[in-house]
N, C-alpha and C positions, 0 to 999 in steps of 0.2 A: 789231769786236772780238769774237773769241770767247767762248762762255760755258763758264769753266773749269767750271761744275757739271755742263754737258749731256756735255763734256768725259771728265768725270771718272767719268760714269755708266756700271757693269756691268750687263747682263742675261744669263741664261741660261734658256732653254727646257729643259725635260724633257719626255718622253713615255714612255708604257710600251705595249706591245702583249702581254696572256697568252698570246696563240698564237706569238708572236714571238721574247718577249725573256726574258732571264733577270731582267734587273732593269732598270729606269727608264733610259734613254737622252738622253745630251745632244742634242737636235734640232736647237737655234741657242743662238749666244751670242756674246758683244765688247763692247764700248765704243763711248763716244760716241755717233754719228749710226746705229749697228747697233745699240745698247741700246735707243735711242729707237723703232726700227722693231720692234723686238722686243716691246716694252712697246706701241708702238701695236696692234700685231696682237692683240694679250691684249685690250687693251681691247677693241677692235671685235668680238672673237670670244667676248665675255662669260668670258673663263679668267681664273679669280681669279690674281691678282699675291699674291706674298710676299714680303716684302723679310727676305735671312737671310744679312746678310756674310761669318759663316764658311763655309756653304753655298757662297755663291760663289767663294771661295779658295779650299774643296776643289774646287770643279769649272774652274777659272780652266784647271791644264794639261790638261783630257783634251780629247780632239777633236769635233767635232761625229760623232757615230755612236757612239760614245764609252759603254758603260755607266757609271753612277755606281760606285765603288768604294764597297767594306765600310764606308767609316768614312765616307761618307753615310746610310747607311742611315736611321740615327735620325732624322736634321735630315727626309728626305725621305720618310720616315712620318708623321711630325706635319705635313709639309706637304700630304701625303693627305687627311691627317685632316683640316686645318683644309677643303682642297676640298670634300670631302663631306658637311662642316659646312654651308657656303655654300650648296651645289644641295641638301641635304636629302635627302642619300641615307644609307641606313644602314648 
């Protein structure tokens, strides 16, 4: 039997590169048994996880390569923030 919760589970990856990009890029993202591999690689690779529904819905249509648009910004600033919180950077 299926598990509707693994199911029903979003992730998306961001990255940013200063020499690269203008703003934060969708790297990976999907549902289901793609959320779950996505969320494992975070774990295994110590990158803090944030769980931010709207966040997700903004990023649900762009495409992986994809920059976050303007009405991201805010959600994925405070999602910086909390990173940088986490590793102790300042």
């Amino acid at each position: 039997m299926p598990d509707s919760k693994r199911e029903s589970r979003q992730a998306a990856a961001l990255g940013y590169s200063r020499d690269r990009d203008g703003a934060p890029r969708v790297l990976a993202k999907g549902g289901g048994d793609v959320a779950e591999t996505i969320l494992q690689h975070a774990r295994e690779h110590g990158i803090p996880i944030e769980r931010d529904p709207d966040l997700l819905q903004c990023l649900a249509p762009l495409r992986v390569g994809d920059e976050i648009p303007v009405e991201a910004y805010v959600a994925v600033a405070q999602i910086l923030a909390f990173i940088y919180k986490v590793n102790g950077d300042s």
